[in-house]
Backbone bond lengths (Angstrom), bond angles and torsions (degrees), N, CA, C in turn:
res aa  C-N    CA-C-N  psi(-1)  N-CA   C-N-CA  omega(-1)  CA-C   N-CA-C  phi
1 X - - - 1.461 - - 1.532 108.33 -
2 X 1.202 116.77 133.22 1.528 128.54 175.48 1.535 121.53 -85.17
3 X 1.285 121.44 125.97 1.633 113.85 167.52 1.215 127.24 -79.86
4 X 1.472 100.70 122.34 1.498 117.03 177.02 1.410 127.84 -58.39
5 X 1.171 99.05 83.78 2.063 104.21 168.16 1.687 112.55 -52.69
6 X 1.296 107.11 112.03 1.875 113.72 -171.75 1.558 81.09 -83.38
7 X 1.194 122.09 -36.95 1.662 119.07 -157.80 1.524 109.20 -68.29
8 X 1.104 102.02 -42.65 1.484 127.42 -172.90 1.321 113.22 -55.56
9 X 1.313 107.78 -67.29 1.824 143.19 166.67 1.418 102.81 -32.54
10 X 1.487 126.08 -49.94 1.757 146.85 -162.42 1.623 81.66 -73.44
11 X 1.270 101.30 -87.95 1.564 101.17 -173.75 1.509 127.58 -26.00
12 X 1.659 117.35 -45.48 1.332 113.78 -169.29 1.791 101.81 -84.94
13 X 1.405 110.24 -6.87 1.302 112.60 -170.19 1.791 98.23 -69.61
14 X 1.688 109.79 -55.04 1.243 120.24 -174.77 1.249 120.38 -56.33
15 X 1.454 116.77 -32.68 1.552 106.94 168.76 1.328 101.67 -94.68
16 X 1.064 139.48 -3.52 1.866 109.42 153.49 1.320 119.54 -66.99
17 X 1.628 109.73 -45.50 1.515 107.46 145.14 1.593 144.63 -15.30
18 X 1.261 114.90 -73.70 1.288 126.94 131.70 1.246 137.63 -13.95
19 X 1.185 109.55 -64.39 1.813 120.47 169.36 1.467 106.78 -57.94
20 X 1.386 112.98 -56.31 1.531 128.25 -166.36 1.729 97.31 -35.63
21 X 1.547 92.57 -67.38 1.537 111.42 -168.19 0.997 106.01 -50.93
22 X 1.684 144.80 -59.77 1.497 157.12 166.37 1.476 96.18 -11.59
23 X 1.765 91.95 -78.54 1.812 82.87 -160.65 1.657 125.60 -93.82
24 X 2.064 105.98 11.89 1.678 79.71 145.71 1.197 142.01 -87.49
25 X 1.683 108.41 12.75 1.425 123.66 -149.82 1.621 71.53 -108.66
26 X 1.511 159.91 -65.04 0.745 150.98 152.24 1.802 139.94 -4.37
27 X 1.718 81.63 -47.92 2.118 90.75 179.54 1.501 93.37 -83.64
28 X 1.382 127.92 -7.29 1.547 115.08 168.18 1.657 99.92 -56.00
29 X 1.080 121.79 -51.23 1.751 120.96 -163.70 1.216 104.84 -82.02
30 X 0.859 133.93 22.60 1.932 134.00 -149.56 1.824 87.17 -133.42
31 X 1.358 123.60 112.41 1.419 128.04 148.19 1.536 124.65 -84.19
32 X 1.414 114.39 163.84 1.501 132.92 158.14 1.423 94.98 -123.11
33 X 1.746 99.72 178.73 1.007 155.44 175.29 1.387 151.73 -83.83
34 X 0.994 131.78 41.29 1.851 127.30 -156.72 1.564 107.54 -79.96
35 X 1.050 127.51 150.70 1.680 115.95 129.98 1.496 108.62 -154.14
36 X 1.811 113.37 158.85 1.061 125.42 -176.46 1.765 109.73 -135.31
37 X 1.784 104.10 142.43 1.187 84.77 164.64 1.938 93.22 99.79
38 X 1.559 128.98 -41.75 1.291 108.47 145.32 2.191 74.17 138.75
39 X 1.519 91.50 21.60 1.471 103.97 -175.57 1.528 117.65 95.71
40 X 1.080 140.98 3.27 1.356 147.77 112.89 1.104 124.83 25.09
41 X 1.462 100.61 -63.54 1.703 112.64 -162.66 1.728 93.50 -153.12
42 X 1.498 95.75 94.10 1.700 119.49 170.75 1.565 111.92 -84.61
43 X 1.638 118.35 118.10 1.486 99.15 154.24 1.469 104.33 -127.94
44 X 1.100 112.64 -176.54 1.353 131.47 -159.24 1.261 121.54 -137.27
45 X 1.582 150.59 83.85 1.045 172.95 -170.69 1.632 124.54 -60.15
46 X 0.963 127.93 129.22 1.630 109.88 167.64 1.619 101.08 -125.82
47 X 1.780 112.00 154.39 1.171 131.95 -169.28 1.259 100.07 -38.01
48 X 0.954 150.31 -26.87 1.601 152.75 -143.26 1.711 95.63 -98.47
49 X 1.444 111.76 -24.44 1.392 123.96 -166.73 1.645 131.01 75.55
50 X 1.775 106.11 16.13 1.028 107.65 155.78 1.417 139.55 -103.53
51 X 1.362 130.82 124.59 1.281 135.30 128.48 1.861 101.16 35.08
52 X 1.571 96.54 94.89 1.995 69.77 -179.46 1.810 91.39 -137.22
53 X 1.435 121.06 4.99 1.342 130.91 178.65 2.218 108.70 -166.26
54 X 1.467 83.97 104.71 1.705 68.07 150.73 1.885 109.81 -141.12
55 X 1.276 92.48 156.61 1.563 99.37 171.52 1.415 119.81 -152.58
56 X 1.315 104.51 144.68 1.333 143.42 -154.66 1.585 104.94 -85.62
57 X 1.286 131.80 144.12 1.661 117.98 149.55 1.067 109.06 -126.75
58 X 1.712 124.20 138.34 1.173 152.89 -129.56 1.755 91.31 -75.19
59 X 1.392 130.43 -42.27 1.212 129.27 -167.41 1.291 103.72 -45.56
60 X 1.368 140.25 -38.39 1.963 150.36 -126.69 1.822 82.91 -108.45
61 X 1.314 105.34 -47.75 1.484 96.73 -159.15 2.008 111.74 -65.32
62 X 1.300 99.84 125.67 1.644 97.35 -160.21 1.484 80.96 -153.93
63 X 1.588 107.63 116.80 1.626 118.12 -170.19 1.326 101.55 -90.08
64 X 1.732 127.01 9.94 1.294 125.32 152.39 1.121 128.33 -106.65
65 X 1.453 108.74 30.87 1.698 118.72 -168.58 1.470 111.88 -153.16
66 X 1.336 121.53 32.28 1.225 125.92 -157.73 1.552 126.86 -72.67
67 X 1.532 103.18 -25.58 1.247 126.20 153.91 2.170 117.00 -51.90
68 X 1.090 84.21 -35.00 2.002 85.78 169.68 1.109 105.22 -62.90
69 X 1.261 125.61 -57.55 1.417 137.91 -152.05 1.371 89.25 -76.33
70 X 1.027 128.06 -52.05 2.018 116.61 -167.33 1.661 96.97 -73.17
71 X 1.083 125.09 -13.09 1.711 114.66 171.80 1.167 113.40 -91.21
72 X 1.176 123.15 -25.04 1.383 131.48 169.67 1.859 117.65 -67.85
73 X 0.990 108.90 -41.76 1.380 134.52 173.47 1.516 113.59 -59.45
74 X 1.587 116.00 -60.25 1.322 130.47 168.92 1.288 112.91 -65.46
75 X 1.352 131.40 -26.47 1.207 114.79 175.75 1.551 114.85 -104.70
76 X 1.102 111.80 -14.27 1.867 103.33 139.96 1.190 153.57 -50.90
77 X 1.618 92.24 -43.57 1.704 104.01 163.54 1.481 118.82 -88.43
78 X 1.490 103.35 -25.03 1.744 81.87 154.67 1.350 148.00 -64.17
79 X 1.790 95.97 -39.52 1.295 99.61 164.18 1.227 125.76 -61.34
80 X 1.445 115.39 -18.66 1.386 110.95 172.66 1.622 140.40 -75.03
81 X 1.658 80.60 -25.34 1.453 88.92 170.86 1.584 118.72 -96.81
82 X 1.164 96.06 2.39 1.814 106.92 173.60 1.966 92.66 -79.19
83 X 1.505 125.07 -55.33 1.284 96.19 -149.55 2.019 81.27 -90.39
84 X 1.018 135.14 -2.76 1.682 125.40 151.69 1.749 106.48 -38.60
85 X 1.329 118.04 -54.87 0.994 118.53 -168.66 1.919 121.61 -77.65
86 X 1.206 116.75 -28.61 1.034 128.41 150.33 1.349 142.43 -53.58
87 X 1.470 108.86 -36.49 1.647 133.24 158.06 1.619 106.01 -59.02
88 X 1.209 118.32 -53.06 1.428 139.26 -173.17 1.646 107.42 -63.81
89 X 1.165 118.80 -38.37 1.406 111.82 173.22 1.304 110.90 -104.35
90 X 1.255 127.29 -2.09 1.976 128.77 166.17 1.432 72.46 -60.43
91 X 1.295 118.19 -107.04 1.474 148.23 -149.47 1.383 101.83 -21.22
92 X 1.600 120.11 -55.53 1.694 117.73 -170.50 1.262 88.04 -64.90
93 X 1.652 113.00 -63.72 1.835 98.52 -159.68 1.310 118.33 -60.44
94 X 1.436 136.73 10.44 1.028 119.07 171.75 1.234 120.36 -88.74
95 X 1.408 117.68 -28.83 1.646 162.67 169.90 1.841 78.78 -46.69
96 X 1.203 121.01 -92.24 1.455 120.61 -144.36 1.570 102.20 -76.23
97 X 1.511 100.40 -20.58 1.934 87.98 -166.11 2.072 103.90 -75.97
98 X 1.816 108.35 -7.64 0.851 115.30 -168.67 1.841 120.46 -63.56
99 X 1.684 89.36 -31.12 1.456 115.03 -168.27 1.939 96.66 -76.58
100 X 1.772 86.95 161.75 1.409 93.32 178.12 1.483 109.72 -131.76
101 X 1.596 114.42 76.44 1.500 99.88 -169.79 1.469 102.94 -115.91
102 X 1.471 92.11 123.87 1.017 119.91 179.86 2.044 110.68 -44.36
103 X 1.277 107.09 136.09 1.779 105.69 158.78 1.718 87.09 80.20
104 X 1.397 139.16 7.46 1.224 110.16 166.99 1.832 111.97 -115.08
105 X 1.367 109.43 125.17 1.346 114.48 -176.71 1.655 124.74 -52.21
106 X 1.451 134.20 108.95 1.352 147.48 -156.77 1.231 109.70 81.78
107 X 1.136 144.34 -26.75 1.942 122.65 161.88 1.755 109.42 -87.35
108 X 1.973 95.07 146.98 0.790 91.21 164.11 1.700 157.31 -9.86
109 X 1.058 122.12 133.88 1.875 110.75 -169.84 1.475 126.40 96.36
110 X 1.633 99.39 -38.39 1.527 98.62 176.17 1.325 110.20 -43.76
111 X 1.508 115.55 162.28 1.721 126.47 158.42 1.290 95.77 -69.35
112 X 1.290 105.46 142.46 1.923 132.01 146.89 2.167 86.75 78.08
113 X 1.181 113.62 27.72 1.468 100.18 174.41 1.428 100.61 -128.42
């Protein structure tokens, strides 16, 4: 059985802390990518997972088809905020899987993990 450093544990807690904060203040500046429609309908994502650019090309827009255009649209910004969200947990999990604190269940150090 190993002895538990509380002091130790505090410390590595604060710089994961630290890190955490770093790089969501970071995935703010960090873009993706969407498009729908064969590039049609581009949006543009930031780590934060918002909406920070989309654009349209003039061919899609058809004021008798307006229902295309909102599927086209929705499935851009989803995809966009799907790979927003994917960027967002590379980056953290790399941040936390980096640490080794001991006694916490799924990071590094635990027993039997």
């Amino acid at each position: 059985m190993t002895v538990f450093d509380v002091n130790k544990m505090m410390k590595q807690v604060q710089k994961l802390q630290a890190e955490m904060a770093r790089v969501q203040e970071e995935l703010g500046g960090r873009t993706v990518e969407a498009t729908a429609g064969g590039g049609a309908v581009r949006v543009t994502c930031n780590g934060h997972q918002e909406v920070v650019r989309l654009e349209i090309d003039r061919s899609v827009v058809d004021p008798d088809d307006v229902e295309m255009l909102q599927d086209l649209i929705t499935a851009a910004v989803n995809e966009g905020l799907r790979r927003a969200r994917e960027l967002a947990a590379a980056e953290l999990g790399r941040v936390a899987g980096g640490l080794n604190l001991p006694g916490v269940p799924g990071l590094p150090g635990f027993p039997g993990v």
